[in-house]
C-alpha positions as CSV (number, residue, x, y, z in Angstrom):
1,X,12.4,-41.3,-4.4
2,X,10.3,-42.9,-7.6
3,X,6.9,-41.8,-8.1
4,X,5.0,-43.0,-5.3
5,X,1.0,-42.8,-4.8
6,X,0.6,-41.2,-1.5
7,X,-3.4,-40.4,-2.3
8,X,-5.3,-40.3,1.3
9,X,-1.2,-41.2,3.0
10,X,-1.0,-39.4,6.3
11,X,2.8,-38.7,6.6
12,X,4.1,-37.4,10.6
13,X,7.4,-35.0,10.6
14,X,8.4,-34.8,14.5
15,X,10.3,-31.5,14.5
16,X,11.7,-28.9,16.6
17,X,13.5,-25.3,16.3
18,X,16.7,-25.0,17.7
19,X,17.0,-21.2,16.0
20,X,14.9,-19.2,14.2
21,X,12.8,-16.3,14.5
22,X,9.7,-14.9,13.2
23,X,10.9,-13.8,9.8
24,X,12.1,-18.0,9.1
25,X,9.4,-20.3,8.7
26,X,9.7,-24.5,8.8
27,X,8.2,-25.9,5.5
28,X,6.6,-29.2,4.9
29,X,5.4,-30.2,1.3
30,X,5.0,-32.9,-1.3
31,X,6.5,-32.2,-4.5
32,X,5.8,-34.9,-8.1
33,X,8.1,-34.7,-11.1
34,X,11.8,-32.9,-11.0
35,X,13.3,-29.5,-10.2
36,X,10.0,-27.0,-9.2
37,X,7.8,-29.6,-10.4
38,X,3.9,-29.4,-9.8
39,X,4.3,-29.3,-5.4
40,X,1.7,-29.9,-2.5
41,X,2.9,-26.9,0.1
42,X,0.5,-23.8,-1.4
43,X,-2.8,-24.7,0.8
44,X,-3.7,-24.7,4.3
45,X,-3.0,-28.6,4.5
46,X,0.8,-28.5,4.1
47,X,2.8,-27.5,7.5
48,X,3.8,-23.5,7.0
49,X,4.8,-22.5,10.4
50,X,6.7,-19.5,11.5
51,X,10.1,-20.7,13.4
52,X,9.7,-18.2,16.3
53,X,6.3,-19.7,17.4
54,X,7.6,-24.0,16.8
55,X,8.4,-25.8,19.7
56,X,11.5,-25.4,20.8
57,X,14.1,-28.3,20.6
58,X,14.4,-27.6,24.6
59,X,10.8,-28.4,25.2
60,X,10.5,-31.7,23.0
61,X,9.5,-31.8,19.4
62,X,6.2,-30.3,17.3
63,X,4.2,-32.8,15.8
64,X,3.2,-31.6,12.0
65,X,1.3,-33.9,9.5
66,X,0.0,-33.8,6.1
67,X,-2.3,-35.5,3.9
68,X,-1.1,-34.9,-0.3
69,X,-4.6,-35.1,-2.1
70,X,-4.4,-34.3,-5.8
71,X,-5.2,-30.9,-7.0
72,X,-5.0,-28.3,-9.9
73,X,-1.4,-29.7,-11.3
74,X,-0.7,-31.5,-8.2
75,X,-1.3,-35.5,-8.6
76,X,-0.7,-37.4,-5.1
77,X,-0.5,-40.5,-7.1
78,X,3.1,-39.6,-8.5
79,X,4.8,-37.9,-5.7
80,X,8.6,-37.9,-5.8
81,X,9.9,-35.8,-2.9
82,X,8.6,-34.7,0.2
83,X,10.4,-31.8,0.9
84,X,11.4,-30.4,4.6
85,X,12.8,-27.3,5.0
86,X,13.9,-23.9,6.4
87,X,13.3,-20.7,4.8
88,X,14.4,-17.6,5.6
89,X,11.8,-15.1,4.3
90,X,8.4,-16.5,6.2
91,X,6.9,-12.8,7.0
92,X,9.9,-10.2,7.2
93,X,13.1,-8.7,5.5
94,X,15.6,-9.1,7.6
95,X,18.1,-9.0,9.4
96,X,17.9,-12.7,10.1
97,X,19.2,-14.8,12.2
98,X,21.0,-18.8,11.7
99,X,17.6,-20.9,11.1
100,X,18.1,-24.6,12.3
101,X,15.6,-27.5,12.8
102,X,16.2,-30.8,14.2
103,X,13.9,-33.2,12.1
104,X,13.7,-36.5,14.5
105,X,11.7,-38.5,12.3
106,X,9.4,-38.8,9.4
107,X,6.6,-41.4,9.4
108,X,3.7,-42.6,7.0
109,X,0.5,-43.9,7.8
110,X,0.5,-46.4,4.9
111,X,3.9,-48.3,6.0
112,X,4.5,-48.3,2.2
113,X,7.6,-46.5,2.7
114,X,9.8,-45.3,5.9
115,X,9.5,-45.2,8.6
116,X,12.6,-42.6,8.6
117,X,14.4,-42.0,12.0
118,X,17.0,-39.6,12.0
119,X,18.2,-40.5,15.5
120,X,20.9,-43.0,14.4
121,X,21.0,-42.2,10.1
122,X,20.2,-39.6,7.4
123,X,20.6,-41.5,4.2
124,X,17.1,-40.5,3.2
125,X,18.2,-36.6,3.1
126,X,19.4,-35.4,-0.2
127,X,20.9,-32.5,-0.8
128,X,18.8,-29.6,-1.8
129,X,19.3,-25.6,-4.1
130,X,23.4,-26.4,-2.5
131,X,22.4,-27.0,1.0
132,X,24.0,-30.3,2.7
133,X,21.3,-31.2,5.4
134,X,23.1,-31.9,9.0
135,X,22.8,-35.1,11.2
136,X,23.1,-34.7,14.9
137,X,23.5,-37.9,16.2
């Protein structure tokens, strides 16, 4: 993704867990520059939520949005990624179990970019830290 200004941009993940437990969390953030560049995900505005407590994939999807506003290093005028992820440590140490989350589609307000439905592609999933995201058709 270029830089792109997402400044006052509402973007919509639809998600659901299929696994997970309360020691995995489901991660939504905005990222700008490269590698751990400057991110949007440390605040009460970026979707955090521990896996054992989402909406199952059995009951529908969770509907989780975000609003990137510039702050401290942050600048919502250059965002380059907007990252959505699974992480295994949310509160606990283990043992785990498999985390998996079915993303159906991501959606901004703006209509400057997406809208991104995962029901029929994934080509706007990259790979990520040498994890290949998974499309269920």
């Amino acid at each position: 993704m270029s830089p792109t200004n997402l400044t006052g941009v509402t973007i919509t993940i639809k998600a659901c867990a299929l696994t997970g437990d309360a020691q995995s969390g489901f991660q939504v953030f905005a990222q700008t520059g490269s590698g751990a560049g400057p991110y949007y995900g440390n605040n009460g505005a970026a979707p955090y939520t521990n896996m054992g407590t989402m909406t199952k994939c059995s009951a529908g999807f969770q509907t989780f949005t975000m609003t990137p506003a510039s702050s401290g290093n942050f600048d919502a005028t250059v965002v380059t990624a907007i990252i959505v992820g699974v992480e295994r440590v949310y509160q606990g140490t283990g043992p785990y179990i498999e985390s998996t989350a079915y993303v159906d589609s991501v959606t901004f307000s703006s209509g400057s970019m997406g809208p991104y439905n995962f029901t029929t592609d994934f080509s706007p999933l990259t790979q990520n830290a040498g994890t290949a995201p998974s499309w269920v058709p």
